[in-house]
N, C-alpha and C positions, 0 to 999 in steps of 0.2 A: 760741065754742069756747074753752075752757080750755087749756093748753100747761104744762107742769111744766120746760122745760127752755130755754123763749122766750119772748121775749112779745109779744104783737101787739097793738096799736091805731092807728085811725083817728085821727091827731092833730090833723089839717084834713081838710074834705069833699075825699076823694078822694084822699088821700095818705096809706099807711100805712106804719106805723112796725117793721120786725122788729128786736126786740133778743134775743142770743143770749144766754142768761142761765145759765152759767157761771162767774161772774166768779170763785171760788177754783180754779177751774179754767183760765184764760185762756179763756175759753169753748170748750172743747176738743171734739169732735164725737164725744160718746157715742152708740150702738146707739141710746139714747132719744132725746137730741136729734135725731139724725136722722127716729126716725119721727114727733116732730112737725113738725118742714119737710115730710113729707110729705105729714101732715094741713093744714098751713096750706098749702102748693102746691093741693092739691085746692078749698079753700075761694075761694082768689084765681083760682082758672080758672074758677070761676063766678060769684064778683064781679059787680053788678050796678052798685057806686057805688066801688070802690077802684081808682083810673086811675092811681099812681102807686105805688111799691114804695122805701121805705127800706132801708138792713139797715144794721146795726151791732152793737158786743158792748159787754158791761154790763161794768165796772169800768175794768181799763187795759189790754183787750186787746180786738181783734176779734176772730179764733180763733187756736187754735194749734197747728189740725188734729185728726187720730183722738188720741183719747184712750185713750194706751198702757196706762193703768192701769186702764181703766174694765171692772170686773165682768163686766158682762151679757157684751162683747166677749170676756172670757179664760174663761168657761165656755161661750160656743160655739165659738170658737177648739178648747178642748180634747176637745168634743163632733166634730168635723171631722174628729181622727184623721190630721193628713198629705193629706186629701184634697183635691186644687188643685181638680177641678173643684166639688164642695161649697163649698170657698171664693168661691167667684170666682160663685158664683150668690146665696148667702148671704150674703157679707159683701161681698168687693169691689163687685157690682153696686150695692148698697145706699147705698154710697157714692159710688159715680158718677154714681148717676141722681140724685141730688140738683144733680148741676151744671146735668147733661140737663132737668133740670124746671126750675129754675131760668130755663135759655135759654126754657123753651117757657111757661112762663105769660105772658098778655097786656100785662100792664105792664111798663113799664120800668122796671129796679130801679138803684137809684142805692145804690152802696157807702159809706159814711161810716166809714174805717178809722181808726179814732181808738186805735192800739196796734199790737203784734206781729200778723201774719199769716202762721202760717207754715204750708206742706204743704196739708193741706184748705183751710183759712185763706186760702192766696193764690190759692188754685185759685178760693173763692167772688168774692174780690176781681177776678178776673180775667175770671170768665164772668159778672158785672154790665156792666149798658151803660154806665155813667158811673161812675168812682172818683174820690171828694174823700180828701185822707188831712190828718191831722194831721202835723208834723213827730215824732211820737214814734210816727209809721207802722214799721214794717219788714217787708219780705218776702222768707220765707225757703222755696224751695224743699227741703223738709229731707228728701224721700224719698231721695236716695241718701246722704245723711248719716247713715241706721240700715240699711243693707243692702239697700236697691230700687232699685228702677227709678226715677231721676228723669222718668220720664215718669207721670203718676196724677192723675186725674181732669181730664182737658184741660188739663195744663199744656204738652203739647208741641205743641198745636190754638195755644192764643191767646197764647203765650208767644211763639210765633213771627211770631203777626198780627201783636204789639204791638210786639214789637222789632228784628224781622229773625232770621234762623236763626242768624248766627254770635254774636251776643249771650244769644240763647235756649239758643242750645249751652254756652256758658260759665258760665252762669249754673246749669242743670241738672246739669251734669257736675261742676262744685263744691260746689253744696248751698249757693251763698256768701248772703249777707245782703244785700240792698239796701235801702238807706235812701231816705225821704220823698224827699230832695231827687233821689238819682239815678234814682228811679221815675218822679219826674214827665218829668226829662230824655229817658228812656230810649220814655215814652209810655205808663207802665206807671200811671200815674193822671193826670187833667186838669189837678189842682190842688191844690198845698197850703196847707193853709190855719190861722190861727191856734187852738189849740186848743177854745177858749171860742167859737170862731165858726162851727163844724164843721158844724152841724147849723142855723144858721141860712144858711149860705150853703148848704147843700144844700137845705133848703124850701125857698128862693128859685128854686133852678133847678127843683123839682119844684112848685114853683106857675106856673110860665112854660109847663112840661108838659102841664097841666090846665087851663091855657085853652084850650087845643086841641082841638079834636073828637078824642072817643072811639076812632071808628072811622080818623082820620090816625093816630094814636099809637099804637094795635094794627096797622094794616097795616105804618107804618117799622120800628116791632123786628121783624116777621114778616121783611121784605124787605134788612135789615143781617143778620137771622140765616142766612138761606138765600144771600142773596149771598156771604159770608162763602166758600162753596164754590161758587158759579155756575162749569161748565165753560168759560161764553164768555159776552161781552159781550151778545151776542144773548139768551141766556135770562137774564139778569139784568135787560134790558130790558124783554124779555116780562114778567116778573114783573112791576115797575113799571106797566106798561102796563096790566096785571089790576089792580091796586092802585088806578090812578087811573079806571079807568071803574066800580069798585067804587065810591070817593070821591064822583063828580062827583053820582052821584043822590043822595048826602043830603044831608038839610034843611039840616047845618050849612054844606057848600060854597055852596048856594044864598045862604043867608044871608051868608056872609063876601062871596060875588061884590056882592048887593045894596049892603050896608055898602061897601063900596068904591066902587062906582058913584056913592052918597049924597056920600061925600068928595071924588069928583072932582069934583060937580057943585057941590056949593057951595064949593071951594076955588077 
């Protein structure tokens, strides 16, 4: 499938590559790039060999959120008339379900922030299961820094997992900038890493991914996402507990139990 505003490749069996491609843009989230994320979202939930999910942005930026300038956006904006709820089906949903799909496709998507992120931008960085950044990272919640709501597209859901409420408060209610090093501090990405090394230290962690059975690696993100909101210990268990009598009949458990068995005996 073709993409005019991304681009996607298998780089290694099982590991794919999304680059936001924008780059005179800071890869900003036009009306089009969006609905290729959503075409490429549909293609990865049916995935038959892509177990792994990169994402990063093409030049020196990762995003830099909705792109205030962009066309298509200000001629339906001015098609809308003032109307919230036409807005808020048409345009805001639009951009929210991109986070929402984002969580719900099967692989695990590893961030590689190698530039500014700011508003959409940190919101993608942030509803990835794993973030690497470079030190030339920064994340900037910028919606109430042009007159919104700093709360937009789950920044007030995992802003608050990652850092606690009164930091995610501070941070929102300022629109302030955090840098690479305070992100990692703060739990707001794993690791910073040296420029030039970005993308080889993220393969590494997403070939570590992919020796994993299939089906372990699609039930963990299923069971981090919906734990994520478990009412109580008890149903987060239960989950788990479907999860692993799911596990235990395929071939790959059988197999990992056998190989181990092999090991202890001639060790």
């Amino acid at each position: 499938m073709d993409f005019h505003n991304l681009i996607f490749k298998e780089i290694e069996p099982g590991i794919g590559l999304i680059t936001l491609n924008r780059p005179d843009r800071l890869n900003a989230l036009s009306l089009d790039l969006l609905d290729d994320l959503h075409r490429l979202y549909d293609e990865l939930e049916d995935s038959p060999t892509i177990r792994v999910v990169i994402l990063t942005g093409a030049g020196r930026g990762f995003c830099a959120g909705a792109d205030l300038k962009d066309e298509r956006s200000k001629a339906e904006a001015d098609q809308l008339h003032q109307n919230a709820a036409a807005h808020l089906f048409k345009v805001q949903k639009k951009f929210s379900s991109i986070i929402i799909r984002l969580r719900a496709i099967p692989q695990p998507v590893i961030s590689a922030v190698n530039g500014p992120a700011a508003g959409g931008g940190m919101c993608l960085a942030l509803a990835s299961d794993v973030v690497f950044a470079t030190s030339k990272a920064a994340f900037t919640p910028s919606f109430i820094n042009i007159g919104l709501s700093g709360g937009e597209l789950g920044s007030t859901f995992f802003l608050q997992k990652a850092v606690g409420s009164i930091r995610a408060a501070e941070i929102l209610l300022t629109g302030r900038t955090v840098d690479a090093y305070e992100a990692q501090q703060l739990g707001l990405v794993n690791r910073v890493v040296e420029e030039e090394k970005l993308l080889e230290t993220v393969l590494a962690l997403a070939r570590l991914m992919i020796e994993k059975s299939p089906t372990a690696l699609r039930l963990t993100k299923e069971a981090l996402n919906q734990n994520l909101t478990a009412p109580s210990l008890e149903a987060a268990i239960n989950l788990e507990d479907r999860n692993q009598s799911i596990a235990v009949f395929t071939p790959e458990f059988t197999k990992a139990v056998e190989n181990f068995a092999r090991k202890k005996v001639s060790g």
